[in-house]
Each structure stands twice: as C-alpha cells, then as structure tokens.
RODO-2510 file (C-alpha; in nm, 4 decimals, decimal comma):
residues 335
     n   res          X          Y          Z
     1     x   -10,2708   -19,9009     6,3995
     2     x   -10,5551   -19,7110     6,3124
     3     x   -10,8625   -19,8203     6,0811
     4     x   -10,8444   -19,5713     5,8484
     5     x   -10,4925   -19,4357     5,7408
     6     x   -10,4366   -19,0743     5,6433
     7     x   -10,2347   -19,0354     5,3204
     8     x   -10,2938   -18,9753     4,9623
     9     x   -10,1727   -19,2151     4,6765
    10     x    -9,8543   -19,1334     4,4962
    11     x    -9,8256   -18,9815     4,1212
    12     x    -9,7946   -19,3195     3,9669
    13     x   -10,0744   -19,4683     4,1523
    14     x   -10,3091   -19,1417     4,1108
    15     x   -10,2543   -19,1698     3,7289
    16     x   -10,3338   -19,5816     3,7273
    17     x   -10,6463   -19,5119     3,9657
    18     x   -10,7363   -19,2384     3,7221
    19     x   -10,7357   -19,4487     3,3975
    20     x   -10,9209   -19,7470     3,5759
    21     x   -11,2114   -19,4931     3,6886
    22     x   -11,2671   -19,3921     3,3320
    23     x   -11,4405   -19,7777     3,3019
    24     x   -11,6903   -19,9115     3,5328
    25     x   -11,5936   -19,8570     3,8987
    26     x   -11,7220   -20,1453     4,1775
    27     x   -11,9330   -19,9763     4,4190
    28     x   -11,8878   -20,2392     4,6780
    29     x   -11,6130   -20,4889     4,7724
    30     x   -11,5859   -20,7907     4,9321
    31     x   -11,2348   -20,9407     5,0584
    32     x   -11,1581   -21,3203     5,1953
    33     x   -10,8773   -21,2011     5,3639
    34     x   -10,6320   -21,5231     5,3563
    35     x   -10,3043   -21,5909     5,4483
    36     x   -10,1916   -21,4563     5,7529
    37     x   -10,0780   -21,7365     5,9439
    38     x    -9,8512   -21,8730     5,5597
    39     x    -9,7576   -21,5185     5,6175
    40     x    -9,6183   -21,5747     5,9569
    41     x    -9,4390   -21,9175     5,9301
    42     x    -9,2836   -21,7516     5,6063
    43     x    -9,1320   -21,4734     5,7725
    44     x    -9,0871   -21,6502     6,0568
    45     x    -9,3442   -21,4817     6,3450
    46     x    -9,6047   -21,5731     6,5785
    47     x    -9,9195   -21,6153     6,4598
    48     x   -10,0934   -21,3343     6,5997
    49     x    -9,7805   -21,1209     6,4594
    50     x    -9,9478   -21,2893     6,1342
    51     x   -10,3121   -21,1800     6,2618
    52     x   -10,1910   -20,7923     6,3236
    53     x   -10,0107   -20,7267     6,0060
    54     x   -10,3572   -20,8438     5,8619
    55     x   -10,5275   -20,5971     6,0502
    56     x   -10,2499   -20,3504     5,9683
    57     x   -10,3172   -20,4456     5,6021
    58     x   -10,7236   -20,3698     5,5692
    59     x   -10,6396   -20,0271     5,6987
    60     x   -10,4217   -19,9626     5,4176
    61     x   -10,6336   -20,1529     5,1895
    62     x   -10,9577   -19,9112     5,3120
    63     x   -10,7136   -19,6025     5,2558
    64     x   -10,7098   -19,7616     4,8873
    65     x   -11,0353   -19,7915     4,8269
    66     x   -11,1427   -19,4693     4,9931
    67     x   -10,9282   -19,3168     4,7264
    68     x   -11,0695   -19,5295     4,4416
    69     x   -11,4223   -19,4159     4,5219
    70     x   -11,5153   -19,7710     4,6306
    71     x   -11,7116   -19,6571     4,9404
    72     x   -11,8611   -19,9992     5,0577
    73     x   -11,6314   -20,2673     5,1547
    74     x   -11,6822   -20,6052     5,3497
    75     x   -11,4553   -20,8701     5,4728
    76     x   -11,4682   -21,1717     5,6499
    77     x   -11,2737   -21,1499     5,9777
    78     x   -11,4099   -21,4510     6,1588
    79     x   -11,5548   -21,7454     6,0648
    80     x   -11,7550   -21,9570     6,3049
    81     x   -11,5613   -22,2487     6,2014
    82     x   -11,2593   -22,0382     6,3310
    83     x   -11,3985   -22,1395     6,6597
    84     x   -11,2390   -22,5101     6,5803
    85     x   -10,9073   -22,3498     6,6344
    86     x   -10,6685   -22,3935     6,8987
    87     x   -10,7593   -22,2302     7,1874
    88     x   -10,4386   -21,9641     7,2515
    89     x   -10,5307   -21,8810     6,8736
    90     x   -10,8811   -21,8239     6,9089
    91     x   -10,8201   -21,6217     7,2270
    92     x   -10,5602   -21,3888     7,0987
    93     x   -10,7938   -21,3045     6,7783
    94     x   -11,0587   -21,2219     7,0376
    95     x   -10,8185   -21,0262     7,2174
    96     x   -10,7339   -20,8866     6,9315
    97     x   -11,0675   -20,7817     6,7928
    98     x   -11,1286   -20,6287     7,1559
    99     x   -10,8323   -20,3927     7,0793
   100     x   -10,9236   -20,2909     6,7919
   101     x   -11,2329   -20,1850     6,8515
   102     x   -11,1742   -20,0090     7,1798
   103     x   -10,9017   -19,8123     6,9044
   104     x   -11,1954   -19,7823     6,7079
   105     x   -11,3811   -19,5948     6,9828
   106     x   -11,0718   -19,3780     6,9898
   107     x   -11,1084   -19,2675     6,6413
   108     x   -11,4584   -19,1855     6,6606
   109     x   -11,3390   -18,8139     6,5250
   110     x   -11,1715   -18,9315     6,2521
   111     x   -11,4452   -19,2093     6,1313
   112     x   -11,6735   -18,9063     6,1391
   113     x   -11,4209   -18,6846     5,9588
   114     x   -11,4926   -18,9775     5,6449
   115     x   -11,8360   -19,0263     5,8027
   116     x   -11,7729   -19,3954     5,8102
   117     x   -12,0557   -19,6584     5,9305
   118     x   -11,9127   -19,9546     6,0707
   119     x   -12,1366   -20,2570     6,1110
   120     x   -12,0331   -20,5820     6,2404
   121     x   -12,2262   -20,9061     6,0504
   122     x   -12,2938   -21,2176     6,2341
   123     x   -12,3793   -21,3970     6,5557
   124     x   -12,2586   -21,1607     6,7961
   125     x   -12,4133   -21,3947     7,0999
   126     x   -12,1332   -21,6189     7,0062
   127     x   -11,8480   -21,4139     7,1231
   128     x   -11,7324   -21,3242     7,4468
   129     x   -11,9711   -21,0878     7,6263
   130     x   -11,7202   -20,7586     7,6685
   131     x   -11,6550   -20,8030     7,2950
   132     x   -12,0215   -20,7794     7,2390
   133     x   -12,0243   -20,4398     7,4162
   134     x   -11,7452   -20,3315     7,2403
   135     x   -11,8833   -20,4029     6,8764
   136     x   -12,2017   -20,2998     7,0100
   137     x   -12,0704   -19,9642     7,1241
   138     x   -11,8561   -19,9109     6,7994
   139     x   -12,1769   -19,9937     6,5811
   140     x   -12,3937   -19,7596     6,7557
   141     x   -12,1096   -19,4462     6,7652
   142     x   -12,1069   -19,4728     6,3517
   143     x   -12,4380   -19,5738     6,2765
   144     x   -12,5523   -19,2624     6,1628
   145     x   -12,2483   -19,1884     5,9271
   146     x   -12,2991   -19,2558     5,5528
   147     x   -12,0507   -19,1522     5,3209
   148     x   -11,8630   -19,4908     5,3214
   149     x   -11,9137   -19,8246     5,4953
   150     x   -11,7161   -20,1038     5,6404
   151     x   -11,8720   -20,4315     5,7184
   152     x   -11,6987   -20,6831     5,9505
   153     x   -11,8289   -21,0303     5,9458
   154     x   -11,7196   -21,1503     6,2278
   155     x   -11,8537   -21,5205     6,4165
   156     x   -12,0381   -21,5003     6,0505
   157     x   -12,1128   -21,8426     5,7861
   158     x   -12,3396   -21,7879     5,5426
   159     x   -12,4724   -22,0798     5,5878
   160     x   -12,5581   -21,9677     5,9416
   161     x   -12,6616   -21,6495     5,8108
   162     x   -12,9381   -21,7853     5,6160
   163     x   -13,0820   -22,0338     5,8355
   164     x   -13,1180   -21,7116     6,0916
   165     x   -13,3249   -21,5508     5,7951
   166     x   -13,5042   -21,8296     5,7643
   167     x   -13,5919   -21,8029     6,1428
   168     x   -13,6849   -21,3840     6,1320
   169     x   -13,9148   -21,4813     5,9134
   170     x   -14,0503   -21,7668     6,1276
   171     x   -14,0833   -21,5030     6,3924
   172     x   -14,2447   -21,2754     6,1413
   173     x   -14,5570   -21,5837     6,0911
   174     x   -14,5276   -21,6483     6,4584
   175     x   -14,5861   -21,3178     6,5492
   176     x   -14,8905   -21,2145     6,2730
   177     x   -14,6569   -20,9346     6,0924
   178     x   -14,6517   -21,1173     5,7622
   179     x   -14,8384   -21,4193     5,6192
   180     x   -14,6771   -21,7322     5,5117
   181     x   -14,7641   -21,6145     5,1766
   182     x   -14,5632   -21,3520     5,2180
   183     x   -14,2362   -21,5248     5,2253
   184     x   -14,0516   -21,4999     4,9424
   185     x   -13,7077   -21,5294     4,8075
   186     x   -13,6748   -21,1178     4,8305
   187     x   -13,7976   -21,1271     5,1336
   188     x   -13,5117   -21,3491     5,2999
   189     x   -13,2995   -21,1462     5,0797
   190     x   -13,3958   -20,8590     5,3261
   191     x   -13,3519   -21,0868     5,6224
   192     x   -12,9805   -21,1384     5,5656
   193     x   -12,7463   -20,9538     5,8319
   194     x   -12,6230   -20,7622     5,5368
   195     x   -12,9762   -20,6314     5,4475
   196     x   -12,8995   -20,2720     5,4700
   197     x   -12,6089   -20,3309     5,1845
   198     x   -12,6175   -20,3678     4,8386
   199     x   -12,4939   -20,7409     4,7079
   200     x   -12,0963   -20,6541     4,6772
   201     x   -11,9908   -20,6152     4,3070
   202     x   -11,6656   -20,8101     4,3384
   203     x   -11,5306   -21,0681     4,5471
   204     x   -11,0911   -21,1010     4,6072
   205     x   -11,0009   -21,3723     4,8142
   206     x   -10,5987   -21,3772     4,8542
   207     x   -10,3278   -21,7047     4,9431
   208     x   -10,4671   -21,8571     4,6233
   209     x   -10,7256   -22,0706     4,7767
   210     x   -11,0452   -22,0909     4,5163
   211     x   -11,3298   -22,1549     4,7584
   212     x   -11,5373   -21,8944     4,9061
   213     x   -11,5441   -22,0656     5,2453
   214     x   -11,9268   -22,0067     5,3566
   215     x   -11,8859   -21,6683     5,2991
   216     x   -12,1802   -21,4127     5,1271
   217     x   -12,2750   -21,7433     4,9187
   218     x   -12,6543   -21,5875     4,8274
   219     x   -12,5270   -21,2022     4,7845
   220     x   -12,2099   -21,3006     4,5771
   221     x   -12,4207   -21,4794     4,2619
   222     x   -12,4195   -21,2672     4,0355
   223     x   -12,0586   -21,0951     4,1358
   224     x   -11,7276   -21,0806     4,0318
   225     x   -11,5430   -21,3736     4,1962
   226     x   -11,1243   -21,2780     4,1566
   227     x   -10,8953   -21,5362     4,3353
   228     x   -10,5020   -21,4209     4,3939
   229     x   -10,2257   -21,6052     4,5381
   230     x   -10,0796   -21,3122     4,7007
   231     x   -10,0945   -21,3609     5,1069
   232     x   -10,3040   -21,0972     5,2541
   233     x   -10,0477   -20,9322     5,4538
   234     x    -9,8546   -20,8629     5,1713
   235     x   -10,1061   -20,7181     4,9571
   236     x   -10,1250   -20,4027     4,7203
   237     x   -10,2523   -20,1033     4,5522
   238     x   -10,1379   -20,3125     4,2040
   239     x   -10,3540   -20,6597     4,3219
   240     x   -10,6482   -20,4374     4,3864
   241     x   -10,6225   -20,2587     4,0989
   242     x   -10,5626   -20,5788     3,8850
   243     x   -10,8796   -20,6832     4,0542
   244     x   -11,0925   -20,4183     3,9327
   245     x   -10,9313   -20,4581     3,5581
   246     x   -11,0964   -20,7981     3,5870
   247     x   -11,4160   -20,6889     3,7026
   248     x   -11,4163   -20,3694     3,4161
   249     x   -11,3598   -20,6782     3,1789
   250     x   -11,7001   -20,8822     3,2540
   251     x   -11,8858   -20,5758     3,3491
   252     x   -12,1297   -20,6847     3,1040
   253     x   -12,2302   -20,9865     3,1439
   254     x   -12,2520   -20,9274     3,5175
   255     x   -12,4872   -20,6299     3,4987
   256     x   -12,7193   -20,8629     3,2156
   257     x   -12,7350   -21,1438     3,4775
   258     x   -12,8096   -20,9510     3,7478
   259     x   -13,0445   -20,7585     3,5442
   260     x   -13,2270   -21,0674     3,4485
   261     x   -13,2481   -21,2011     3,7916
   262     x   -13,4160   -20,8607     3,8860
   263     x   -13,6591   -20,9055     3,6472
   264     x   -13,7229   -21,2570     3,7364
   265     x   -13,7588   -21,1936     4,0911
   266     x   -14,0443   -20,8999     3,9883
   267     x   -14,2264   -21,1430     3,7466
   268     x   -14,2153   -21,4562     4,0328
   269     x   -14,3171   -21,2227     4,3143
   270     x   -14,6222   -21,0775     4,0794
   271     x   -14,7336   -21,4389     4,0158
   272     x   -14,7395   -21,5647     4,3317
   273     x   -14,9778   -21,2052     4,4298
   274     x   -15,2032   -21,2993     4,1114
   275     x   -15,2032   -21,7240     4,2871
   276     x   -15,2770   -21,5838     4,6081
   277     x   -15,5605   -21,3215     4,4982
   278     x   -15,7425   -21,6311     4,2690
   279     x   -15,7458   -21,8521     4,5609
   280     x   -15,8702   -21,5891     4,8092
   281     x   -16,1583   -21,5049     4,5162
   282     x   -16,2300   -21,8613     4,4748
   283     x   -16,3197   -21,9125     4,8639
   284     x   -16,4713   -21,5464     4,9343
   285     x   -16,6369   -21,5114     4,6035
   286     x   -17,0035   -21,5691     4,5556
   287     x   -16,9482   -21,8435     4,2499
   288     x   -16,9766   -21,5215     3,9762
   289     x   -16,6231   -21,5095     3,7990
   290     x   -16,5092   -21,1303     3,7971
   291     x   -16,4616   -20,9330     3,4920
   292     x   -16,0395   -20,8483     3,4260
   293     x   -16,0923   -20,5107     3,5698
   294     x   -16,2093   -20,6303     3,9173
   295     x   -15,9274   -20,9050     3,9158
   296     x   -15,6444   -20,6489     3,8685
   297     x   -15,7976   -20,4264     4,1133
   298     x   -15,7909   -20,6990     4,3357
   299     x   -15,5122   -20,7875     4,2647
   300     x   -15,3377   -20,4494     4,3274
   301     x   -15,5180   -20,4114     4,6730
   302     x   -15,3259   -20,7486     4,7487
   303     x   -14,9928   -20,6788     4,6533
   304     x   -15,0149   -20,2950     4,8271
   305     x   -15,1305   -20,5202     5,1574
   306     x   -14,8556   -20,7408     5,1338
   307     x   -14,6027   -20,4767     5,0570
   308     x   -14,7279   -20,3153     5,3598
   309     x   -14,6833   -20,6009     5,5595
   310     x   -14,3421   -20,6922     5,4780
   311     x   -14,2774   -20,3308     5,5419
   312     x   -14,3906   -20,3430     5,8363
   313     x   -14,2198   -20,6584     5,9260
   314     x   -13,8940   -20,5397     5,8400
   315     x   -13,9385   -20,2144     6,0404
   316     x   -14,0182   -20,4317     6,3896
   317     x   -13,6946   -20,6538     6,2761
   318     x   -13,4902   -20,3841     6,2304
   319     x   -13,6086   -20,2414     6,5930
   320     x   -13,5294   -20,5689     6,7235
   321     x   -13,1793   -20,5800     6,6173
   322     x   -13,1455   -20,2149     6,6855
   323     x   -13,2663   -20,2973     7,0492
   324     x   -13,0245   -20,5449     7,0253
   325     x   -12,7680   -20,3588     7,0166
   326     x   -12,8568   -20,0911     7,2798
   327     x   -12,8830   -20,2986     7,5155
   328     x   -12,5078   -20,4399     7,5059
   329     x   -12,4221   -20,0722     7,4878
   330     x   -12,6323   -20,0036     7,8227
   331     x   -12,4624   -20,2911     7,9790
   332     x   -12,1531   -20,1564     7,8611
   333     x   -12,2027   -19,8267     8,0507
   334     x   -12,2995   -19,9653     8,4118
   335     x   -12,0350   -20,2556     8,3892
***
C-alpha cells in the first residue's frame, strides 16, 4: 500500500469538504491512532493484519486531508512504552515499519509529485540499526519538499522528548553557545523534535480511549483535543470531518488562549532580558545609576546578543541532528 493514495473525493464528500472550508480550516493535525489490535480480535485477524490495515488507513486518511487543505499532519506510530510488548509483536511492527519505508523509498516520485517532507520524531538510537538507515534515508530523500508534511513519531514519549530538550540545551551551556540565562521556556520549545512544526491545531485520538498517552503533551495545550470511539482501522472521511466541525466550533477561544500565551511568553522573555541587564549593570557599573535612555539601550544590545546566541545555538543543533542523519544514510550506502 502506498503512503499517499491517488484519488479525488466523491460529489457528496467534495460538497461537505466545501462547506466546512468556508469556517476556519486546521492547518495541522495530530492523530492517536488507536485500535488496531480491538480491530483485529473483532474481525477476527492476526494482529499485525490489525497493524497493516492501520497503515492502510493513514494513507487514506493523508489522501483526506491532502484534499481538505490540511497540509501538516502527525501521528504517533510508536510509543516507547510499545517496547513492553510481546516480543513477536514488537518485531513484526519493526518489520513492518522497515517495509514501509523501503516502499517509501519507492515512491520517492510520487512524494515529490505532492512535494511531501517526511520526518520521523523520536529516539531513533532506540530502534534496530537497518531501520535507522531506512528512516534516515527516507528523511533525507524528502527533506527538501515543502508543500505538505507528515510527521511519524515513532520510539517517541513526550515525556522523553522533553527531558532530551532539556539535555540540547545542557549541551548548549556545556559547550559556550548560549548562557544559562538564556534558557527559557521558548527556547526548549525550539528544542523539541518537532521544532521545525507548528504546535498541531487539533488532536483525534480514535477506540474511545480519553488519554493522550505521553504524546505532544507541551505542543497540544492550547489545541483542540477530539476523542472518538471509532477503531482506527475503520475510520472515515465523516469522523474527520466531524472532527474539524468541533474544532470550527471553539475556534475562538483556542486562538484567544493561544494568543494570550504568545503574549505572555514575549512579556516573560523581555523581563527576564531587563533582570539580566540590571544585574550585569549593577556588577560592571561604576556605582552612577544610568539615565532610562542608557538602560533601554542596554537593554536592547542584550536581548539582540542573546537572540543571536540562541540563533546560533539552534543552527549548530540543527547541524547536529542533520549530521545525524547523514551518517545512518552513509552507513546505509556501504552496508
């Protein structure tokens, strides 16, 4: 089965994706895709029959959103608690994800035909090494396409997630790329694997579970959280479109909180500049008190210097990851 399936939407559907784009459209979303292995002892199956219809299913579901004009979407493939599995399960979702992305490296024709950027969120150490090349290889084939993007988190907790934040920026100090001053709520924001994405708008978990299972805990706060009972195999074009109905219904309020929290974050990060720039006046300064002008031009020096910093910081993490990355696909090539 291919990632992306060809195919339009029928009349019916056209017209219902029509009226819901007249309201406010999600730009990204995120899917907690539950339920395949209730879907396979209900119809009977294996469980990695189960697994594979899922697969089957985010195709379609992509197809879907591709023709909604949704053209971010992430979903949680692989938990690292999956690891606490059985092992013939855990294997034959590895082998599993190995197929799929060596299909994936087939299609590379067709992902650029929808210039689709696949990137692959988590702790990739913690799978098997030729699935590392393999994600590696896919990531690096579609990096450079941008017209819609697919994020897999896959050996991913957010939990996990943040603690490795927490640690890039340790490495930042460590290193002498940014101060200890420098870190900053924003600044682990831009830590996160899913840095290069914008926090999704809406959140659909499926099998009727209401938990969000460790999964994009700090970028889902101010999003729309929609839980259905439908089992993710045997989703539709009607659940996701009742899904975005309930996000067009507390548009509002969403974009106020989030707007608020914006504005929050600005005022926190300015006082912690105007903290830092008193104290560095109070031990550099020769006892005189400055007049206001000299303070704010102070303090503006400071906050372009730390903005430069973290700038900087980000760009050597970045490389890192990037280098990351390249080497798994160089390992790839002389295995």
């Amino acid at each position: 089965m291919s990632w992306i399936r060809e195919g339009e939407l029928n009349f019916i559907e056209k017209l219902s994706a029509n009226i819901l784009k007249a309201g406010p459209m999600p730009k990204h979303v995120a899917f907690i895709m539950d339920g395949n292995r209730r879907y396979a002892r209900k119809r009977q199956v294996e469980r990695q029959e189960g697994h594979t219809q899922g697969f089957d299913k985010l195709a379609e579901t992509l197809r879907w959103c591709l023709n909604l004009s949704i053209h971010e979407v992430t979903v949680y493939a692989f938990s690292i608690e999956n690891f606490k599995r059985s092992k013939d399960e855990v294997d034959g979702l590895m082998e599993l994800a190995k197929q799929k992305f060596i299909r994936l490296l087939e299609e590379q024709e067709n992902l650029e035909k929808h210039g689709v950027c696949i990137r692959v969120l988590g702790d990739l150490t913690l799978l098997p090494l030729d699935l590392q090349q393999h994600i590696a290889r896919a990531v690096v084939a579609t990096r450079t396409h941008n017209k819609c993007f697919l994020n897999v988190c896959f050996a991913y907790t957010s939990r996990h997630e943040i603690a490795n934040a927490v640690r890039e920026m340790a490495w930042g100090v460590e290193q002498g790329l940014i101060k200890s001053s420098d870190v900053s709520e924003a600044l682990l924001g831009h830590c996160l694997y899913s840095s290069n994405s914008p926090n999704p708008d809406l959140l659909i978990r499926t099998s009727g579970e209401v938990r969000l299972s460790d999964f994009l805990l700090w970028q889902t706060s101010h999003s729309c959280l929609v839980f259905q009972s439908v089992l993710w195999p045997e989703y539709s074009f009607w659940n996701l479109c009742d899904a975005i109905l309930q996000y067009q219904l507390n548009h509002r309020p969403l974009q106020k909180a989030r707007d608020q929290h914006r504005e929050g974050q600005a005022l926190q990060q300015h006082e912690a500049d105007r903290a830092c720039v008193a104290d560095l006046l109070q031990h550099h300064g020769n006892g005189k008190p400055l007049d206001a002008q000299r303070r704010q031009e102070a303090l503006l020096n400071y906050t372009a210097s730390r903005e430069e910093r973290v700038q900087d910081f980000l760009g050597a993490l970045q490389h890192k990851r990037d280098s990351f990355l390249t080497d798994l696909t160089s390992q790839a090539a002389l295995a």
